[in-house]
MMTF fields as JSON, N, C-alpha, C and O atoms, coordinates in Angstrom:
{
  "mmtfVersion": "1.0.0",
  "mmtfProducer": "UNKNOWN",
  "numBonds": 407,
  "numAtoms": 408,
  "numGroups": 102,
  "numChains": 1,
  "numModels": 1,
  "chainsPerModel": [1],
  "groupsPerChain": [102],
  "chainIdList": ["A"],
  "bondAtomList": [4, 2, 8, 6, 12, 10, 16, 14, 20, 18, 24, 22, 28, 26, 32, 30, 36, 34, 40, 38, 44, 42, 48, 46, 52, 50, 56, 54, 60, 58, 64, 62, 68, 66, 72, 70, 76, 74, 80, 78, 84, 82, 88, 86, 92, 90, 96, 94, 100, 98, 104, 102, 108, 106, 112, 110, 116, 114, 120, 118, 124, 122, 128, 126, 132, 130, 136, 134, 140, 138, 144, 142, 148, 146, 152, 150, 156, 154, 160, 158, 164, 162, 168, 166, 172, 170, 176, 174, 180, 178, 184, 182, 188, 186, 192, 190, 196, 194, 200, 198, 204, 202, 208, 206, 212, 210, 216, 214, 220, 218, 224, 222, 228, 226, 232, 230, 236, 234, 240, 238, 244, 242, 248, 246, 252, 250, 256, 254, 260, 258, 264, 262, 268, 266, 272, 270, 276, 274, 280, 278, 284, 282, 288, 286, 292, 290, 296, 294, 300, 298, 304, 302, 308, 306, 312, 310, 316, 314, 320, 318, 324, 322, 328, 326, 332, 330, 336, 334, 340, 338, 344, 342, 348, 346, 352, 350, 356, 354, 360, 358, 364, 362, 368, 366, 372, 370, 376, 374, 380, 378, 384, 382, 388, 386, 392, 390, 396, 394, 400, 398, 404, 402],
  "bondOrderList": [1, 1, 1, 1, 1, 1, 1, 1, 1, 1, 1, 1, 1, 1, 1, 1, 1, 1, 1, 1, 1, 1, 1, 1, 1, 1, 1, 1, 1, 1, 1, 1, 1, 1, 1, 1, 1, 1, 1, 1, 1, 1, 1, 1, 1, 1, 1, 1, 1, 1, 1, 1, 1, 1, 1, 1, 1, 1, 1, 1, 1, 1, 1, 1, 1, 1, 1, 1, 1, 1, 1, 1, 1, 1, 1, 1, 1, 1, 1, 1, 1, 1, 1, 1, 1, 1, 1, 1, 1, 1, 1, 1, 1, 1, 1, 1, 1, 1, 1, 1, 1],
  "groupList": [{"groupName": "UNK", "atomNameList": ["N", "CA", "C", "O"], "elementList": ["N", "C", "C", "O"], "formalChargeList": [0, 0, 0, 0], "bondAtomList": [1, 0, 2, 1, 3, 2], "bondOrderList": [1, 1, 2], "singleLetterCode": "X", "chemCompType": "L-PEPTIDE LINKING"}],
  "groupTypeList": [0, 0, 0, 0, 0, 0, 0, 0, 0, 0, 0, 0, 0, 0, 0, 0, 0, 0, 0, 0, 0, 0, 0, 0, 0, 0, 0, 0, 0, 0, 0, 0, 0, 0, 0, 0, 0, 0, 0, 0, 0, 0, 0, 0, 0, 0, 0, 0, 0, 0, 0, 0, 0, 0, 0, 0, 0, 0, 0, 0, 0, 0, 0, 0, 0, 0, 0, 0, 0, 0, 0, 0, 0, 0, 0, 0, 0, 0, 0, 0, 0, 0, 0, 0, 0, 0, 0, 0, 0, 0, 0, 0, 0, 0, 0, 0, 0, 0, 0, 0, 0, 0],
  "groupIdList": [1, 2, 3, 4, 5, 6, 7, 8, 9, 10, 11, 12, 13, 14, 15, 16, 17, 18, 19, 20, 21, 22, 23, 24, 25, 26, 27, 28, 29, 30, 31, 32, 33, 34, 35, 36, 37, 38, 39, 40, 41, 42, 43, 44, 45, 46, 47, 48, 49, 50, 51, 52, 53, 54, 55, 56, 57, 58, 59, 60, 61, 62, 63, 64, 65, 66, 67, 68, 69, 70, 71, 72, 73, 74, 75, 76, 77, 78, 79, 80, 81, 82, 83, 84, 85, 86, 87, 88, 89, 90, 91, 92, 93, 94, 95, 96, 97, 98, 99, 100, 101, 102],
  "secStructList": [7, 7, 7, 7, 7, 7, 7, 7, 1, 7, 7, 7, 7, 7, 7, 7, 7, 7, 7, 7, 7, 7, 7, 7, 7, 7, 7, 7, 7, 7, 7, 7, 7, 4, 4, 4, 7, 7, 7, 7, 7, 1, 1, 7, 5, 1, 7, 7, 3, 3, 3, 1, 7, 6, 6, 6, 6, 1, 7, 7, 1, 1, 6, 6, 1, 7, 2, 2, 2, 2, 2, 2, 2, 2, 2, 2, 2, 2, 2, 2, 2, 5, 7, 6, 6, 7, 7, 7, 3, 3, 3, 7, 7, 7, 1, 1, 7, 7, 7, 1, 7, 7],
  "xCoordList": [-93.536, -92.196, -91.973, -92.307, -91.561, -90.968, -89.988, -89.31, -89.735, -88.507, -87.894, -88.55, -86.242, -85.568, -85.719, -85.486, -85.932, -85.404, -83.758, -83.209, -83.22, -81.698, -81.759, -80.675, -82.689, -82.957, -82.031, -81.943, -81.382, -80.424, -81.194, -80.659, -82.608, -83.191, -83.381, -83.802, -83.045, -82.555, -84.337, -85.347, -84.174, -85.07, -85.566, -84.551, -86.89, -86.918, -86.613, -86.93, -86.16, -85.803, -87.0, -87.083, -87.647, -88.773, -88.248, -87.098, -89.104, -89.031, -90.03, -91.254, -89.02, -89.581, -90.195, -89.487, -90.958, -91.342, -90.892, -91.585, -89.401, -88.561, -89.436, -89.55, -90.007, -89.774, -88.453, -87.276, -88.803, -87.482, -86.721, -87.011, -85.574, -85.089, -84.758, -84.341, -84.894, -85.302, -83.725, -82.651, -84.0, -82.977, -82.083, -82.554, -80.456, -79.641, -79.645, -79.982, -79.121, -79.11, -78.238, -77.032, -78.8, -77.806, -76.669, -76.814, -75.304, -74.314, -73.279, -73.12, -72.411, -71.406, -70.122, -70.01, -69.255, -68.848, -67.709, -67.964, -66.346, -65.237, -63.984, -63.474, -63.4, -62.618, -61.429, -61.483, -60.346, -58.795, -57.556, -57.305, -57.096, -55.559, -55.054, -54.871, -54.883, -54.85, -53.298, -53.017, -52.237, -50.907, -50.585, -49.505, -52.306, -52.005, -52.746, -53.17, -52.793, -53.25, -54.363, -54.717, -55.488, -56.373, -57.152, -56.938, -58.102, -58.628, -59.823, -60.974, -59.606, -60.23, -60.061, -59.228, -60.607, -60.5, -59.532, -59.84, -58.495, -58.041, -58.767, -59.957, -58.123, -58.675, -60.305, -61.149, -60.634, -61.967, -62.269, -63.461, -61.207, -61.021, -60.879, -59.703, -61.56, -61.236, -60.548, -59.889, -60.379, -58.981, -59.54, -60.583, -57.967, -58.34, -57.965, -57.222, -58.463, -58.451, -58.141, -58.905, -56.798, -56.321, -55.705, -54.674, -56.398, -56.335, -55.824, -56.772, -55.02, -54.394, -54.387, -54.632, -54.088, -53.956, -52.343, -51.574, -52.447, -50.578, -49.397, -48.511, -49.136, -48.65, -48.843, -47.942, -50.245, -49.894, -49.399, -49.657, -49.031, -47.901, -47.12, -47.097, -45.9, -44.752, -44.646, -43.535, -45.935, -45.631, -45.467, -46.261, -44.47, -44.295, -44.557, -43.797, -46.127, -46.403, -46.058, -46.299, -45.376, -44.567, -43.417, -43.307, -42.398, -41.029, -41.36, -40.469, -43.017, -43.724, -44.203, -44.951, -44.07, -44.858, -43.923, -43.846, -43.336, -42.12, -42.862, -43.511, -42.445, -43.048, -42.665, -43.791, -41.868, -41.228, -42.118, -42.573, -42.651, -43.286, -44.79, -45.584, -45.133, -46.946, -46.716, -47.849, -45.948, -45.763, -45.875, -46.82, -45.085, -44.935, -46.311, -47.017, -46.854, -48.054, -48.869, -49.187, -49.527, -50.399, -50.559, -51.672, -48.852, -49.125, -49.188, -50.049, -48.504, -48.866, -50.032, -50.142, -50.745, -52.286, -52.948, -53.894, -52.865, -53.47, -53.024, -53.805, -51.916, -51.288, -52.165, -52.539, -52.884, -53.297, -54.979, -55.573, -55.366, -56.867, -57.566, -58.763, -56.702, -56.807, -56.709, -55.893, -57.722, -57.873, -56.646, -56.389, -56.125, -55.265, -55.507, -56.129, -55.099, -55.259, -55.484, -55.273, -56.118, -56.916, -55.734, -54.541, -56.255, -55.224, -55.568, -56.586, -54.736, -54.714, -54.198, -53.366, -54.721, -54.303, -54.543, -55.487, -52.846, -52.457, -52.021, -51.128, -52.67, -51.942, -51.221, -51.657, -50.086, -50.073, -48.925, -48.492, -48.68, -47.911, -46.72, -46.825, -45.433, -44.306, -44.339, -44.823, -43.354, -43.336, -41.628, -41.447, -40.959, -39.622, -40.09, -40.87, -39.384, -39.447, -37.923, -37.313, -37.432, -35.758, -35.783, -36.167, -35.465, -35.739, -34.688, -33.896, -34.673, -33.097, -32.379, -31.314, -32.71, -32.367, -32.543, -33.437, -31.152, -30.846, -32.098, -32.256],
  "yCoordList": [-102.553, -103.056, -103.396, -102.701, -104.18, -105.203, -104.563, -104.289, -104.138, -103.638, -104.682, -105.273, -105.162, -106.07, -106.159, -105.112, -106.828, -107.261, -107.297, -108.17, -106.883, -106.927, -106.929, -106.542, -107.247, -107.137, -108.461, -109.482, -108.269, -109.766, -110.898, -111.702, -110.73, -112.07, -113.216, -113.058, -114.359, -115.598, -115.498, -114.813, -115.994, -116.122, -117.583, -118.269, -118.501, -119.526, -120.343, -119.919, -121.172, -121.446, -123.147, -124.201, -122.675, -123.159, -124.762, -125.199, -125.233, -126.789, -127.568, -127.442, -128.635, -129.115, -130.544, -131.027, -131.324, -132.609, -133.53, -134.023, -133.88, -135.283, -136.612, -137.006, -137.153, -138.62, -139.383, -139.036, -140.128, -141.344, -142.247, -142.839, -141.796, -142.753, -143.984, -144.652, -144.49, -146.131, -146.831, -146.239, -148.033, -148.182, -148.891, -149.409, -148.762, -148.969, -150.701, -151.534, -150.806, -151.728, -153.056, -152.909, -154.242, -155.381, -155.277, -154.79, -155.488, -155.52, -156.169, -156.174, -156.828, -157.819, -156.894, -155.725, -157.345, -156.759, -157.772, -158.915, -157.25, -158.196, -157.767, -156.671, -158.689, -158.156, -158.52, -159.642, -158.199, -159.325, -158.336, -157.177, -159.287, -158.492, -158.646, -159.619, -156.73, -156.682, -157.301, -157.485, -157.621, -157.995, -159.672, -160.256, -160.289, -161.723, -161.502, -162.446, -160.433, -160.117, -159.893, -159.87, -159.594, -158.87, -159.918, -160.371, -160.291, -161.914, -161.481, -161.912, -161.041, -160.817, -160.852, -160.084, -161.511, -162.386, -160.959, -159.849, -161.009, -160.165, -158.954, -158.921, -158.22, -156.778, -156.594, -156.554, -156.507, -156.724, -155.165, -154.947, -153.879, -152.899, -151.824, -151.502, -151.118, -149.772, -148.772, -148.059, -148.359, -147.968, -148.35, -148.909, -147.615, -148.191, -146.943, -146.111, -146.872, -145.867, -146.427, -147.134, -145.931, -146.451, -145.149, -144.583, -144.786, -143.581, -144.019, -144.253, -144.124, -144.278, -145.643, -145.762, -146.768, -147.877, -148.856, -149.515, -148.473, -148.917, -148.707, -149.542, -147.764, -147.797, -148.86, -148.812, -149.923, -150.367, -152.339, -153.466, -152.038, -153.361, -153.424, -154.438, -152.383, -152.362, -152.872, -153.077, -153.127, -153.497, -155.169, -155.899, -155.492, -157.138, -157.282, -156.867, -158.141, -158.939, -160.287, -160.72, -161.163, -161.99, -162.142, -161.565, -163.299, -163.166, -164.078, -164.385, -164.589, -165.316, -164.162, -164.474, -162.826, -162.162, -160.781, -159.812, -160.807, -159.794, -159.014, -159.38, -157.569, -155.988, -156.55, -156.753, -156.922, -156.413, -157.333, -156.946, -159.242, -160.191, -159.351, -159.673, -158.485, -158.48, -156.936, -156.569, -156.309, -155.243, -155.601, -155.242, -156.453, -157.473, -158.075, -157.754, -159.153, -159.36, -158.643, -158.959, -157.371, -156.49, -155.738, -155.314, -155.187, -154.524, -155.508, -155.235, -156.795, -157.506, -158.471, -159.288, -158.275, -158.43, -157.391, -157.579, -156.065, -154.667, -154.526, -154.224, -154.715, -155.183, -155.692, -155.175, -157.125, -157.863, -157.309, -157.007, -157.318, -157.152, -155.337, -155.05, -154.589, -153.147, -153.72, -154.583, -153.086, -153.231, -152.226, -151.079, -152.682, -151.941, -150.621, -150.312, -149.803, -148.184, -147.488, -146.285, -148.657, -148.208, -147.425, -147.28, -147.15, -145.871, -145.691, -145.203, -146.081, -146.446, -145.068, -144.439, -144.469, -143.359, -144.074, -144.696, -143.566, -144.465, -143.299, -142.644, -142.861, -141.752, -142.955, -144.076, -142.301, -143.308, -141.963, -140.927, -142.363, -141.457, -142.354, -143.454, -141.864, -142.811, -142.336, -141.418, -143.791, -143.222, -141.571, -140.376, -142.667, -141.083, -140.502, -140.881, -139.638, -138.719, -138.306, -137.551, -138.617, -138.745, -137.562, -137.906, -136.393, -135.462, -134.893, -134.138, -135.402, -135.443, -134.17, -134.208, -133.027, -131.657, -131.061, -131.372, -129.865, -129.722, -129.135, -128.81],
  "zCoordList": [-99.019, -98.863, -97.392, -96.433, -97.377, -95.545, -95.556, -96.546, -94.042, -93.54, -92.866, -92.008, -93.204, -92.561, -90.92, -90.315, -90.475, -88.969, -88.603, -89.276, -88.09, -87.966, -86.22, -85.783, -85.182, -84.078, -83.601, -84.283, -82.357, -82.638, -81.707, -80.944, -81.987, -81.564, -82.543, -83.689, -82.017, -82.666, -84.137, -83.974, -84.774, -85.699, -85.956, -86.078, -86.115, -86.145, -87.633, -88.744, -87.439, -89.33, -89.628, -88.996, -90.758, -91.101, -91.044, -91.096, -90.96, -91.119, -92.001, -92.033, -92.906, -93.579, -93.407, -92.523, -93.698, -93.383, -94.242, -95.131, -93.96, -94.941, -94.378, -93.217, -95.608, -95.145, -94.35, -94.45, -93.816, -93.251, -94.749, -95.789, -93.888, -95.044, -95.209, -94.263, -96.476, -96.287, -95.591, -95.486, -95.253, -94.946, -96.164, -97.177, -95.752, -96.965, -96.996, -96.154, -98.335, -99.205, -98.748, -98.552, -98.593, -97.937, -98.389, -99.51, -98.139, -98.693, -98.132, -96.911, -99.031, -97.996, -97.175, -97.544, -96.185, -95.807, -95.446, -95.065, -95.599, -96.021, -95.144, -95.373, -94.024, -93.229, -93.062, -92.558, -93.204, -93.555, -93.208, -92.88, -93.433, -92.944, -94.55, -95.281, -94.774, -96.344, -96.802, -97.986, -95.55, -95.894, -96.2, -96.291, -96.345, -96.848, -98.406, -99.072, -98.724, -100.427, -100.143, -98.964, -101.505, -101.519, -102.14, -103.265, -101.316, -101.957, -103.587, -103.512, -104.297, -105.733, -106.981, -107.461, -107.615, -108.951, -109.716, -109.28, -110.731, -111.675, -112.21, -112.524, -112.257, -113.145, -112.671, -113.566, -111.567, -111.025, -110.496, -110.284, -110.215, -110.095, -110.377, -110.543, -110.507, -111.939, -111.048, -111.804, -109.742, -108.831, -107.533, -107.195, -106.563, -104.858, -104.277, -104.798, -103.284, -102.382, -100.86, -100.203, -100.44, -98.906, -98.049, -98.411, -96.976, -96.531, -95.066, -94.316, -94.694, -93.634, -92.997, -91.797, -93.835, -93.721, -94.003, -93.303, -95.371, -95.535, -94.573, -94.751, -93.548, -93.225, -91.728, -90.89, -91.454, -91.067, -91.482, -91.061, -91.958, -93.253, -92.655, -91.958, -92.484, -91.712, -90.328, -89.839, -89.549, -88.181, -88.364, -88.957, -87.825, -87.362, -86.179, -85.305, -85.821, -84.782, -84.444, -83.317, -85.55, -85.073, -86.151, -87.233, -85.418, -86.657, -87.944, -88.737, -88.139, -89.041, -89.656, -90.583, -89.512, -90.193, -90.663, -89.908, -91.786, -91.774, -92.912, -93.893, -92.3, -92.955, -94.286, -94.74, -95.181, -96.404, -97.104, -98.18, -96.384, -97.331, -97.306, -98.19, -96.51, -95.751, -96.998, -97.313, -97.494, -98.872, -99.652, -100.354, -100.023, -101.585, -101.701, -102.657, -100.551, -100.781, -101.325, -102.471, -100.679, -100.935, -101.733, -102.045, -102.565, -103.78, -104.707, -105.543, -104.968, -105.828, -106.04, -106.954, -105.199, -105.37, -105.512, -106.278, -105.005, -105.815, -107.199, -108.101, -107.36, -109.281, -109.893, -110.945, -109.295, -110.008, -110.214, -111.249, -109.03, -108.985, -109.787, -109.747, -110.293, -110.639, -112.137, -112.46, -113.088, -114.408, -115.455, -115.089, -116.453, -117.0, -117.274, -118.291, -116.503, -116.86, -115.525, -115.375, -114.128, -112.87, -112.173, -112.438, -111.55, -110.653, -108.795, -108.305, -108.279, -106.856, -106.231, -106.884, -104.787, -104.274, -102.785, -102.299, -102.161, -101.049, -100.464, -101.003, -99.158, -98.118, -96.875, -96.611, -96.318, -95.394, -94.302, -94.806, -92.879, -92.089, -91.984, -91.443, -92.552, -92.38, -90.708, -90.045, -90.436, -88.675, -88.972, -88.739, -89.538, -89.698, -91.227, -92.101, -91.084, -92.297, -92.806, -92.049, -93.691, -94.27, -95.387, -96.505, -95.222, -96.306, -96.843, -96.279, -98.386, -99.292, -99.311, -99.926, -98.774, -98.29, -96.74, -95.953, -96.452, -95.277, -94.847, -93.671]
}
């Protein structure tokens, strides 16, 4: 029977020999300002995932570009492009916070 080591010198931890990994797969890569819609054919989506992005919609960089049309745009092209049943999860940081209790 081996008696534990509990000596508090560092211990070496074995190493294994991974191949390299191949490199990943060509893929297109698509860059837009999501508040002129979401350029993709209908029901092409089974859900969406937007993690700290929506909230920037609301900024107006010019008086050609108003928060409320660059919303409407974007959910009603996420409407369109999400297949009947898909399910979208949107985090976003309002800048205020209005809370219906004292």
């Amino acid at each position: 029977m081996r008696k534990l080591d509990t000596s508090s010198q560092p211990h070496p931890l074995p190493s294994l020999p991974f191949p390299p990994s191949p490199p990943p797969p060509p893929s297109d890569v698509l860059q837009r300002d999501m508040g002129q819609g979401l350029p993709f054919r209908a029901a092409c989506f089974d859900g969406a995932v937007s993690i700290s992005a929506l909230q920037w919609l609301c900024y107006e960089d010019s008086k050609a570009q108003s928060a409320n049309a660059r919303l409407m745009r974007f959910f009603a092209s996420l409407y369109t492009v999400l297949r009947r049943g898909a399910r979208a999860a949107l985090q976003f940081y309002p800048g205020t916070v209005v809370l219906p209790f004292p």
